[in-house]
C-alpha positions as CSV (number, residue, x, y, z in Angstrom):
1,X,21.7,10.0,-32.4
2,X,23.7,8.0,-29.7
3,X,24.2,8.8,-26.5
4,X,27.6,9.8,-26.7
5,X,26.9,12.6,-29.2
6,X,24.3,13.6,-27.5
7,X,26.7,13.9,-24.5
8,X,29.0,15.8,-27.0
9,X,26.5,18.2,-28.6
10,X,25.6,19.5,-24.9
11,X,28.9,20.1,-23.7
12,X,29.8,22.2,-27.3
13,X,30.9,19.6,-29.6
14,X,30.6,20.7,-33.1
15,X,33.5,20.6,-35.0
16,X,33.5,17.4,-37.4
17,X,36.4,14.9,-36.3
18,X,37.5,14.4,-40.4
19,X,39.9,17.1,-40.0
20,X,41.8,16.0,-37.0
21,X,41.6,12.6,-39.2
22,X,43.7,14.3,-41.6
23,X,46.2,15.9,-39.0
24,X,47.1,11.7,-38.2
25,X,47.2,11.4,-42.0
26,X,49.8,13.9,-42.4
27,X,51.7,12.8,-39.1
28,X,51.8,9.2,-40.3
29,X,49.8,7.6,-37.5
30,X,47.8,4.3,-38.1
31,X,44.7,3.2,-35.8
32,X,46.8,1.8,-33.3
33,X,48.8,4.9,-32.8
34,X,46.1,7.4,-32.6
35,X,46.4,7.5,-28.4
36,X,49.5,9.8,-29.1
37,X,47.5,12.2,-31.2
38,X,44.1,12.0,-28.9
39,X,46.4,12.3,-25.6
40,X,44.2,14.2,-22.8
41,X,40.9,14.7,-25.0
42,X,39.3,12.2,-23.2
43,X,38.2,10.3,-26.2
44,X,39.5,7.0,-28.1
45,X,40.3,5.7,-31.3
46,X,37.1,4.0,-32.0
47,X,34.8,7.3,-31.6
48,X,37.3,9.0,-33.2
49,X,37.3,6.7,-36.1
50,X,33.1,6.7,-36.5
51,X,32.3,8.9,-39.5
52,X,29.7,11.1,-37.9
53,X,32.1,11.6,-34.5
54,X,32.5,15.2,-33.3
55,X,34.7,17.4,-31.0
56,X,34.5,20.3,-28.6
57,X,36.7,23.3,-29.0
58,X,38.9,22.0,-26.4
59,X,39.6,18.5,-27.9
60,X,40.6,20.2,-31.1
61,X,43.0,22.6,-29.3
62,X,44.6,19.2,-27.5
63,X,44.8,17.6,-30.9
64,X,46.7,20.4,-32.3
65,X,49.4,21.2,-29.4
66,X,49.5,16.9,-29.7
67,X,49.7,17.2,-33.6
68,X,52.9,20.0,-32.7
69,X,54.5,17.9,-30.2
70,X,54.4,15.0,-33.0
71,X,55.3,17.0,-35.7
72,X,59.2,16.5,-37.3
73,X,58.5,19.3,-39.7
74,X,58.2,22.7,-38.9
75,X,55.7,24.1,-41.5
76,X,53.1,21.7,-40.3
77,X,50.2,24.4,-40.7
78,X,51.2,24.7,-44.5
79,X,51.2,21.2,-44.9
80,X,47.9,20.6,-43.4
81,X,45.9,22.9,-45.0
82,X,47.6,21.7,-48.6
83,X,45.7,18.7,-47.4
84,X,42.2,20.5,-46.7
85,X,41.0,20.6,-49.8
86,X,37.5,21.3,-51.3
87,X,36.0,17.9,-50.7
88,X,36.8,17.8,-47.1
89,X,34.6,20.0,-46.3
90,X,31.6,18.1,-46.8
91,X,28.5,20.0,-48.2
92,X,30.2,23.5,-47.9
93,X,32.9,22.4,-50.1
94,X,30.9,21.1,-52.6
95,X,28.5,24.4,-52.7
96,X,32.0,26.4,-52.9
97,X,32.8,24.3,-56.2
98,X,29.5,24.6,-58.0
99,X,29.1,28.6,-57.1
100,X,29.6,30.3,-60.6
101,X,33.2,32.5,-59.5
102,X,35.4,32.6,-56.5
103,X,33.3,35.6,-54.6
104,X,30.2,33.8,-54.3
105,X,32.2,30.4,-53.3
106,X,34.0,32.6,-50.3
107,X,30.4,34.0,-49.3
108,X,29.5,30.8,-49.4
109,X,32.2,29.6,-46.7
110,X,31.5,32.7,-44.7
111,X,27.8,31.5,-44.7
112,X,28.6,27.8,-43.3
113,X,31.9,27.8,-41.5
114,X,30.3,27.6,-38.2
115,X,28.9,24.4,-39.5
116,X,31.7,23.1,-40.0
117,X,34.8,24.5,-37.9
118,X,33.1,27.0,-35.3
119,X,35.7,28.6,-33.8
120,X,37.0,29.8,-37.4
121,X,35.9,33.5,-37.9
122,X,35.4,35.1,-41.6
123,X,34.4,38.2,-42.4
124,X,34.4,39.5,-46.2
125,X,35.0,43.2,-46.7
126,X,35.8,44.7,-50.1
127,X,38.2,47.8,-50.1
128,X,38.6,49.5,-53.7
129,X,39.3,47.2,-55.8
130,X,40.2,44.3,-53.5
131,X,38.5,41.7,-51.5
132,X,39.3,41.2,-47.9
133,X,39.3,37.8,-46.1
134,X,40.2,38.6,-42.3
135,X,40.5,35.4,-40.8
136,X,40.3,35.3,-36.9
137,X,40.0,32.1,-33.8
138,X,37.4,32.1,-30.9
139,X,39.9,30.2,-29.0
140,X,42.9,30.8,-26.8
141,X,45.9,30.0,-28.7
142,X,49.7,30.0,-27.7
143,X,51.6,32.0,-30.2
144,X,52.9,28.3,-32.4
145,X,49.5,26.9,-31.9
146,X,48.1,30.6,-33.7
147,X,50.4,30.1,-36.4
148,X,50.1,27.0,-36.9
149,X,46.4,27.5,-37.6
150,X,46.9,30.3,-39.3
151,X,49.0,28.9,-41.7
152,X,46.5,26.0,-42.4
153,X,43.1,28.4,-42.9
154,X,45.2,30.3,-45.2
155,X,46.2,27.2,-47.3
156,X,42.6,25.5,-46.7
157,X,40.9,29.0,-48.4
158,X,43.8,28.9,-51.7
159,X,42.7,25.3,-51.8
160,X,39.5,26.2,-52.4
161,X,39.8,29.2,-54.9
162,X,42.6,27.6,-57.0
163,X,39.8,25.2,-57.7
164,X,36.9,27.3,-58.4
165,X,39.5,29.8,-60.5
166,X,41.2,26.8,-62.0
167,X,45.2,28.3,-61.3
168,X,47.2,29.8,-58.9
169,X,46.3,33.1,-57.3
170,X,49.2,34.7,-58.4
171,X,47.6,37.9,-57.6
172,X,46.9,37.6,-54.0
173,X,48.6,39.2,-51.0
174,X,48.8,37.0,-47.4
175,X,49.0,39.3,-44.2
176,X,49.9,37.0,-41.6
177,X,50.2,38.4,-37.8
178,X,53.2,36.5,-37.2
179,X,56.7,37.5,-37.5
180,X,58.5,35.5,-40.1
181,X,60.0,32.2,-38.6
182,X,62.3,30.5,-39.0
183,X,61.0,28.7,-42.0
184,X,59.2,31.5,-44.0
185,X,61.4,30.6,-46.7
186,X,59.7,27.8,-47.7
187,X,55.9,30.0,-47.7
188,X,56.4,30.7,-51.6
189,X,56.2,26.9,-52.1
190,X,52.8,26.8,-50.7
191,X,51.5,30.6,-51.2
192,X,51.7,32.0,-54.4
193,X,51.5,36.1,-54.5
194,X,53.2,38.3,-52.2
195,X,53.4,36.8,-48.1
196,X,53.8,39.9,-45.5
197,X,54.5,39.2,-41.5
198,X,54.4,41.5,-38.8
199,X,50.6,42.6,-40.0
200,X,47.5,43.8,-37.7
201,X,45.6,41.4,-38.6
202,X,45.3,37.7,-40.5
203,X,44.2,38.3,-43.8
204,X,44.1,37.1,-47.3
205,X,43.4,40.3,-50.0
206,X,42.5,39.0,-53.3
207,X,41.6,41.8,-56.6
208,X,37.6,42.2,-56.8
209,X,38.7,41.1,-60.3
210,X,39.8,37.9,-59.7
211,X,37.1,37.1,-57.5
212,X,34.7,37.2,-60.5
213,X,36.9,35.0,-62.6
214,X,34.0,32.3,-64.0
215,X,34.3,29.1,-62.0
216,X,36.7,27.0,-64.6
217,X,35.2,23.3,-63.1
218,X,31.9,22.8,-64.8
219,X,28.1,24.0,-65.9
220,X,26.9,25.6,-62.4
221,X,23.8,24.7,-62.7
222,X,24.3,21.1,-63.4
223,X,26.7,21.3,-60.0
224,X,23.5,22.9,-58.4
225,X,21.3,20.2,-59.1
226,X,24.5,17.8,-58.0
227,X,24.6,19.6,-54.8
228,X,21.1,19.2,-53.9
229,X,21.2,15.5,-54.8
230,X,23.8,14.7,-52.4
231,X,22.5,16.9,-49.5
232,X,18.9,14.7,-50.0
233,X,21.4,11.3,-50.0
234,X,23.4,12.4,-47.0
235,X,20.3,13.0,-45.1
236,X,19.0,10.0,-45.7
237,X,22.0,7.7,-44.6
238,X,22.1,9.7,-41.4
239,X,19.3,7.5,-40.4
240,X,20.8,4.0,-40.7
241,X,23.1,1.5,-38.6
242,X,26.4,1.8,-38.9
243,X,28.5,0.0,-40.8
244,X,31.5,0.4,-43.5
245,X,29.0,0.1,-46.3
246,X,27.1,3.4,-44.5
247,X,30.7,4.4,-44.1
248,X,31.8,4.3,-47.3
249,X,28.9,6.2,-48.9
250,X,29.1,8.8,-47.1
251,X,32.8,9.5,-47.6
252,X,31.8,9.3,-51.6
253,X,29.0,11.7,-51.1
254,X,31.9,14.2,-49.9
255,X,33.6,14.2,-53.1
256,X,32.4,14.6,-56.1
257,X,30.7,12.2,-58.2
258,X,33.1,9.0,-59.5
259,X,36.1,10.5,-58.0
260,X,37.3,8.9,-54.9
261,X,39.3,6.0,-55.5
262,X,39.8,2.8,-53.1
263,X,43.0,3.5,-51.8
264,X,41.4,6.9,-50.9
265,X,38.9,5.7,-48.8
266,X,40.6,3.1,-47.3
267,X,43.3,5.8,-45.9
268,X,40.2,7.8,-45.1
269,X,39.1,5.1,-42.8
270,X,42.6,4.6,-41.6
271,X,42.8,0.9,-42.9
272,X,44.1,-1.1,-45.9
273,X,42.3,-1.2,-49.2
274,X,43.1,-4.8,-48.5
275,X,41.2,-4.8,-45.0
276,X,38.7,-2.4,-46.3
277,X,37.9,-4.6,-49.2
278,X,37.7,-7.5,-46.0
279,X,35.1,-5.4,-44.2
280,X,32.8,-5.1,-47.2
281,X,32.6,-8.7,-48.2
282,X,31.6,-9.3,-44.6
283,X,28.6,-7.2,-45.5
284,X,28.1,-8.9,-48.8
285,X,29.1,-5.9,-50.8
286,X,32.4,-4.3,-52.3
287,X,33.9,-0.8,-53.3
288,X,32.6,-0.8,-56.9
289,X,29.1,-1.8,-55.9
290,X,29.1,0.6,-53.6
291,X,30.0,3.5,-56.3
292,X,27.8,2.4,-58.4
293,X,24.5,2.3,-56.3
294,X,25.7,6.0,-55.7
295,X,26.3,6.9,-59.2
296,X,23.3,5.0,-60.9
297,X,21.1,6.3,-58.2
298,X,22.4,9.9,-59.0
299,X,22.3,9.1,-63.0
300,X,18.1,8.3,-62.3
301,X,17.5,11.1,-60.2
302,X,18.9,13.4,-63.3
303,X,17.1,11.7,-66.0
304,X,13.5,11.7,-64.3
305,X,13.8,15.3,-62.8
306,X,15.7,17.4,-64.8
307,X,16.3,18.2,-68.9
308,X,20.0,17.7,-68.4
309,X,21.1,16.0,-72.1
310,X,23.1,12.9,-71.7
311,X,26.6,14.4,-72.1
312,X,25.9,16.7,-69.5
313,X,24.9,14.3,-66.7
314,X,27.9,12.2,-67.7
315,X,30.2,14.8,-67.3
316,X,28.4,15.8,-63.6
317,X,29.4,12.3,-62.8
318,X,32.6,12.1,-64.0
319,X,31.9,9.8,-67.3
320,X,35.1,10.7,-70.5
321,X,32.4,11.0,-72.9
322,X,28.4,10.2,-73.2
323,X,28.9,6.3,-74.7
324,X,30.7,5.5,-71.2
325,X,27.9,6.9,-69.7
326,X,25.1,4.8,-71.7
327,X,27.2,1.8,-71.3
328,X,27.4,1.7,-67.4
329,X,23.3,2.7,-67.5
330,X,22.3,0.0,-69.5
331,X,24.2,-2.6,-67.3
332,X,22.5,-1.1,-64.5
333,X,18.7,-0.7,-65.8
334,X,18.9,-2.8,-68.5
335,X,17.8,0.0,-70.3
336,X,19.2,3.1,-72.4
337,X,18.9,6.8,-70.4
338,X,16.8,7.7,-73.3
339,X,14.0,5.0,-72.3
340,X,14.5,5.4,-69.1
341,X,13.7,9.3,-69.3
342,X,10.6,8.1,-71.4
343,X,9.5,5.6,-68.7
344,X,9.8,7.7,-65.8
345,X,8.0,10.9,-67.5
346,X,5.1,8.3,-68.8
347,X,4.6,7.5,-64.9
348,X,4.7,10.8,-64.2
349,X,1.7,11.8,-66.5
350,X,-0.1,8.5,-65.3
351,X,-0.3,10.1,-61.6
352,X,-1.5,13.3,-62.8
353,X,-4.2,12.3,-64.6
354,X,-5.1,9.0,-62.4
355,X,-8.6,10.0,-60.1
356,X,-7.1,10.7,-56.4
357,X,-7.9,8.4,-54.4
358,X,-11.4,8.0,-52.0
């Protein structure tokens, strides 16, 4: 850990830079422009750029009166959290779209939000036959900067339970503590359900029914063992040198398997897939190398520690069908999955029964 985040983590800094990355995303601002968004937080462009880089509370409220002051459109909040989706949020995204239905996904967020965005508050109540979401801030906000965010945690949590439900949430009903503004006319575009204003509280009810709605995505307990792949990968490039190789992988382990593309990361990193694909040659490597050390890596772990068939492990990484699949492992064993699975099971048996050492 470097000094400077050392520095950070004393003085409160927890809340994970990647979000305030999207806010210059959806303002339009390239790496040169970034001093207009990071105006009186005391920080630069180049810490804010490093993929590990953090922020106190009251960077993140600078960044968003900034992100305001720079805004041309007035439902900003909306916008923003249309762009928080799932895989943003790291490993809590990822658990939220492997739990099996849309309850356990939202106890799932209450669980971790303080890892990820600490001055969030959920709580989870049901009532009859509803489930409550009242969202709250441990900050002090200006009535537009309260709005604003909650406009975007509203968005952020439909982003997340559209995917696990696999459709709109028709069904749900938005209390916002807000009066309408000027602009609420353009809230059906990005809510679906009934929007109130003028409520006691921030909330988002959804029906208890709903909430147990199977998660439409995939086999749970193949995203399980996913999850738990990538959480043993991310810890294990927190411990070496930077660099946009290091970079790079780490932004993949954020999304599930196969599906970022280039373009993604390189407007991630806040660069060119042309500058990007500069970097990696520097370091003797390339965007498609770099996926597929992930994904072959991921494709071994499966076949050596788990019964998952063929078809299912391509599907966990994102393979159309199986012969894909046994195509891509060949070319990177030189081997088929199904010798592979025999090899590694036959060393397996070999260390059992070998004497233990003197």
């Amino acid at each position: 850990m470097t000094r400077r985040r050392k520095a950070l983590l004393a003085t409160g800094a927890g809340i994970p830079a990647n979000y305030s990355r999207l806010i210059a995303r959806e303002l339009g601002l390239n790496a040169r422009s970034l001093s207009r968004l990071l105006q009186g937080t005391g920080i630069d462009a180049a810490y804010f750029l490093k993929e590990d880089s953090l922020l106190t509370h009251t960077q993140q409220v600078r960044i968003l009166h900034n992100a305001l002051d720079l805004s041309r459109t007035p439902d900003f909040g909306l916008r923003l959290g249309q762009r928080l989706t799932p895989g943003t949020h790291g490993a809590m995204g990822f658990l939220a779209n492997s739990s099996p239905d849309l309850l356990t996904a939202l106890q799932a967020i209450h669980k971790f939000l303080p890892t990820r965005a600490s001055f969030v508050r959920l709580e989870l109540r049901q009532a009859d036959n509803w489930l409550e979401c009242l969202l709250g801030f441990e900050l002090s906000l200006d009535a537009e900067l309260s709005r604003c965010l909650a406009e975007t945690t509203v968005k952020a949590l439909f982003e997340i339970g559209e995917f696990v439900v696999g459709r709109p949430l028709s069904e749900a009903e938005t209390l916002f503590a807000h009066p309408a503004p000027e602009y609420h006319r353009v809230y059906p575009e990005y809510l679906p359900g009934q929007v109130h204003f003028d409520c006691s509280s921030l909330k988002l009810k959804l029906p208890m029914a709903l909430c147990r709605e199977p998660n439409a995505s995939a086999n749970h307990e193949n995203y399980r063992l996913a999850l738990e792949q990538c959480e043993a990968m991310l810890v294990q490039l927190q411990t070496l040198k930077p660099s946009y190789q290091n970079r790079l992988k780490r932004i993949m382990l954020s999304h599930p398997p196969g599906t970022l593309s280039e373009e993604e990361a390189a407007a991630t990193l806040f660069m060119s897939k042309r500058t990007l694909a500069r970097k990696l040659k520097k370091e003797g490597s390339c965007f498609r190398k770099i996926r597929e050390q992930i994904l072959s890596a991921q494709a071994a772990g499966y076949l050596s520690k788990t019964r998952l068939s063929n078809e299912a492990i391509a599907a966990l990484l994102n393979y159309h069908d199986s012969a894909n699949f046994r195509r891509a492992f060949k070319r990177w064993f030189d081997v088929t999955p199904e010798q592979y699975r025999r090899g590694a099971a036959a060393q397996q048996d070999h260390r059992k029964q070998a004497p233990d050492a003197p």
